[in-house]
LOBADREN-318939 format. One record per residue (C-alpha): residue number from 1; chain; x, y, z. Coordinates in nm, 2 decimals. Example, Ala and Ser with C-alpha at 12.3 -4.5 7.8 and 13.67 -1.06 7.14 Angstrom:
# LOBADREN-318939
1, A, 1.23, -0.45, 0.78
2, A, 1.37, -0.11, 0.71
//
This chain:
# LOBADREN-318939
1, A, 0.04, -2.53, -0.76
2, A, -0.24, -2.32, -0.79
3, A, -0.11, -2.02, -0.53
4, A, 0.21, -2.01, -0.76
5, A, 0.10, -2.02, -1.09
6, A, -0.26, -1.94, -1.11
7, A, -0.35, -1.56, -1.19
8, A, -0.44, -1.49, -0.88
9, A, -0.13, -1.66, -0.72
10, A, 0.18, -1.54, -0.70
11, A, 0.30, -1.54, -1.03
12, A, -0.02, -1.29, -1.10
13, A, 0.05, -1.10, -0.83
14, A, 0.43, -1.07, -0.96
15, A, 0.31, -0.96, -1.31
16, A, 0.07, -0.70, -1.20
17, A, 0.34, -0.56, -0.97
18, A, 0.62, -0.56, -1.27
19, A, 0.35, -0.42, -1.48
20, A, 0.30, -0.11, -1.18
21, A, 0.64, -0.06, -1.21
22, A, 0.65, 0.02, -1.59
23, A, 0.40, 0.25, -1.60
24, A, 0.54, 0.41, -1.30
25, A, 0.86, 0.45, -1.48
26, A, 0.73, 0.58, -1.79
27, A, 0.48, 0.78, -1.65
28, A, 0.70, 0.92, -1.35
29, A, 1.03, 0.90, -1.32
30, A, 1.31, 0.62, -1.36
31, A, 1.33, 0.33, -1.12
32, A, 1.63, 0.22, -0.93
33, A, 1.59, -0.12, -1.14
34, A, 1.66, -0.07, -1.51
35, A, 1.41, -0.11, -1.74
36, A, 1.50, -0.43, -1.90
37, A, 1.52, -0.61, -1.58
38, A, 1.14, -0.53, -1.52
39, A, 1.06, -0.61, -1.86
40, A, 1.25, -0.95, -1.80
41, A, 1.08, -1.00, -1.48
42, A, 0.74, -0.91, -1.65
43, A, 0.80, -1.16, -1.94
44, A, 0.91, -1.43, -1.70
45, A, 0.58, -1.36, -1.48
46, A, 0.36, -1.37, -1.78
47, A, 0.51, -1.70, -1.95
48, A, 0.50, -1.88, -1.62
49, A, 0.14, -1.79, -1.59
50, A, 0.07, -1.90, -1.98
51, A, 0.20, -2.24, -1.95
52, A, 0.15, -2.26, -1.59
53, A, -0.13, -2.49, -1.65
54, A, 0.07, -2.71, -1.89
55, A, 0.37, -2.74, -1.64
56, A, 0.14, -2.80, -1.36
57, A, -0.05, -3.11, -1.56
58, A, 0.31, -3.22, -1.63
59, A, 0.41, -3.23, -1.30
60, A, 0.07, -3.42, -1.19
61, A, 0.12, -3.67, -1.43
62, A, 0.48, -3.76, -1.31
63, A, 0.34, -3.81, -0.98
64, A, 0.31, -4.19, -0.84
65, A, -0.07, -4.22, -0.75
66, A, -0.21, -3.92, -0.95
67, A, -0.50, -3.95, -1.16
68, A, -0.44, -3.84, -1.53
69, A, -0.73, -3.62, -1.66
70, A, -0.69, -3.55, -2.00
71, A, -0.58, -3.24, -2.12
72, A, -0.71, -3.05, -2.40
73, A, -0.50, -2.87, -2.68
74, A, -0.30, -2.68, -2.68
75, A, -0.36, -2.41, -2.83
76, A, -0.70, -2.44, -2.65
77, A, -0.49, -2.41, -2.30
78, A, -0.29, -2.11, -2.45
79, A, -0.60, -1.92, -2.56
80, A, -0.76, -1.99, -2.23
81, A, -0.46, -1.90, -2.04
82, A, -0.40, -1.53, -2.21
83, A, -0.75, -1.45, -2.15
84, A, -0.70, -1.53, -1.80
85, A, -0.41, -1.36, -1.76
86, A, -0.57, -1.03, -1.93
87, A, -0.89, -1.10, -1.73
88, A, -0.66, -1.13, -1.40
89, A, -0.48, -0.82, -1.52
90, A, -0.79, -0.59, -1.57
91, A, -0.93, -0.73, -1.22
92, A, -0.61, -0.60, -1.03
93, A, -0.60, -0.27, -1.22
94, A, -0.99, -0.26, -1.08
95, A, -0.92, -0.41, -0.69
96, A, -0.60, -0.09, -0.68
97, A, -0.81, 0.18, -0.83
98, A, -1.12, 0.04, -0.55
99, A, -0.93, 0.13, -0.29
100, A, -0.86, 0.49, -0.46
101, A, -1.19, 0.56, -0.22
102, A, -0.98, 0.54, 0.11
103, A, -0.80, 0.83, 0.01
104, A, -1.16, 0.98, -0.06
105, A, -1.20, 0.90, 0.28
106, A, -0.93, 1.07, 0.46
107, A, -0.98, 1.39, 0.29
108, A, -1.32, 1.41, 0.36
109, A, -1.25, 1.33, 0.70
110, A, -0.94, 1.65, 0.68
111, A, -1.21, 1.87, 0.54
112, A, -1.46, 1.80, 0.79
113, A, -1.20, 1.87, 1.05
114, A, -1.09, 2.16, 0.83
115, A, -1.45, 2.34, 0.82
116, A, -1.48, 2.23, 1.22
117, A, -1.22, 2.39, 1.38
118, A, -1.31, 2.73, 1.09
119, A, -1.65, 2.74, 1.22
120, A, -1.46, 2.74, 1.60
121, A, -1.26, 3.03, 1.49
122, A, -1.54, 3.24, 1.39
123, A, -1.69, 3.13, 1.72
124, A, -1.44, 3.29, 1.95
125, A, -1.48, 3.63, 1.71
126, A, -1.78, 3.67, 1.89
127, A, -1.93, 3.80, 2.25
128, A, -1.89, 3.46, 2.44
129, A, -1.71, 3.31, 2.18
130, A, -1.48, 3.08, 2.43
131, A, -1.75, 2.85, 2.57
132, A, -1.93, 2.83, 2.24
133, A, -1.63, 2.77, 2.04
134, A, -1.54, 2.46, 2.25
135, A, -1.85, 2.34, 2.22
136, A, -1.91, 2.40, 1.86
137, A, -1.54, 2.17, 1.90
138, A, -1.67, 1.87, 2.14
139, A, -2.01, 1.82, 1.91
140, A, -1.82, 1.85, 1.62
141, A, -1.61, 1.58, 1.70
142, A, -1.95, 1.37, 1.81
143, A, -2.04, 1.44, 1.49
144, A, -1.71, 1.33, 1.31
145, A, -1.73, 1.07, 1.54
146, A, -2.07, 0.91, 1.39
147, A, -2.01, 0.98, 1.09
148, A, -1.70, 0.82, 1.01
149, A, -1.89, 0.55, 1.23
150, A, -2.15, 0.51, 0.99
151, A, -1.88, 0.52, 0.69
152, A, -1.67, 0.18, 0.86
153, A, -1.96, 0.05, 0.88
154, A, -2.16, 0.08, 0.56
155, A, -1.74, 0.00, 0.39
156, A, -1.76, -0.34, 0.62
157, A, -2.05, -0.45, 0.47
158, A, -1.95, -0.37, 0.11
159, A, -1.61, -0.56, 0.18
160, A, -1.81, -0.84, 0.30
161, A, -2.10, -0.91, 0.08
162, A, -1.95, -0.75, -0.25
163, A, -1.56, -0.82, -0.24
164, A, -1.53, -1.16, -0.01
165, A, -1.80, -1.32, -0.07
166, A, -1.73, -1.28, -0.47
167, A, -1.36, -1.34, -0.48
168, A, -1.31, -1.65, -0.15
169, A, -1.72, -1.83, -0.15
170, A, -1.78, -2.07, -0.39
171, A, -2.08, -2.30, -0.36
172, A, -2.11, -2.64, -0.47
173, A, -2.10, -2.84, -0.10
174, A, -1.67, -2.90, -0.12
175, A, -1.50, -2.94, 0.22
176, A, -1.28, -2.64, 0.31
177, A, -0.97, -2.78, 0.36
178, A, -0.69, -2.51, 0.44
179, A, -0.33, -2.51, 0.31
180, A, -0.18, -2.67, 0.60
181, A, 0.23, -2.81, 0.68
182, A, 0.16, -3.13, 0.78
183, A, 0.47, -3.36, 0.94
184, A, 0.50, -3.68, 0.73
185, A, 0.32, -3.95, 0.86
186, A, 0.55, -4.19, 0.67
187, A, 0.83, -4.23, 0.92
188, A, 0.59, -4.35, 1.18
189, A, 0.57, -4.24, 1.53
190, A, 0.77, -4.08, 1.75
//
């Protein structure tokens, strides 16, 4: 239930891509979709992730074997669940505009190559040039080389310890047990 209809699930995800979408087509240009279907979509998103707790206790309840856990208000769950869905809003805005940095990344990289193969250009200008142009070329690409080297690396790390670890580790001594199809053990064996 909770990969559907939490904020971070697909409902979430849904939302925050409808959301895109408007602001895309009022900032840019028009869609293909018309605007009323996105604003549909978006309101269908954000309802399902409002009472997505409600419909989700509803639907445990029903179930033979379930353990009822009482629910609060709700108006309580409603409060809870917009400032969720706000929170879960402003935390995709910020994940997209993170990754605005690979972009840094690539033209750095385009204007390191840029002053590179400049600094080759005055090189063959000069008495000799040929030999020290290419080799003003094979360090400089040594040096691109480490460089960007250094830059995976030190991105790695910061994906690791400051995105992963925040967004998938939670203590507390639970047993990881992935989402797994399971045949039905109910029809005995075969």
């Amino acid at each position: 239930m909770a990969a559907l209809l939490s904020p971070h699930g697909l409902f979430g995800a849904f939302l925050y891509w409808t959301a895109l979408a408007l602001a895309v087509r009022a900032l840019v240009s028009p869609l293909a979709v018309p605007a009323w279907v996105v604003w549909l979509l978006a309101t269908c998103a954000g309802l399902l992730l409002l009472l997505g707790p409600t419909l989700a206790a509803r639907l445990a309840s029903a179930l033979p074997g379930r353990l009822t856990v009482p629910r609060a208000p709700a108006w309580l769950r409603l409060l809870e669940g917009s400032i969720e869905l706000v929170d879960t809003l402003f935390a995709y805005f910020a994940n997209t505009i993170s990754f605005v940095r690979i972009g840094a990344f690539a033209a750095v990289h385009a204007g390191i190559f840029i002053a590179m193969f400049a600094v080759s250009d005055a090189l063959v200008q000069l008495r000799f040039g040929g030999p020290l142009s290419l080799a003003a070329l094979v360090i400089g690409n040594i040096l691109v080389i480490l460089l960007e080297g250094l830059t995976v690396s030190v991105q790695v790390l910061r994906l690791e310890y400051y995105e992963f670890f925040g967004k998938f580790f939670r203590g507390g001594g639970e047993l990881y047990r992935p989402l797994m199809l399971r045949p039905s053990q109910q029809g005995g064996a075969s």
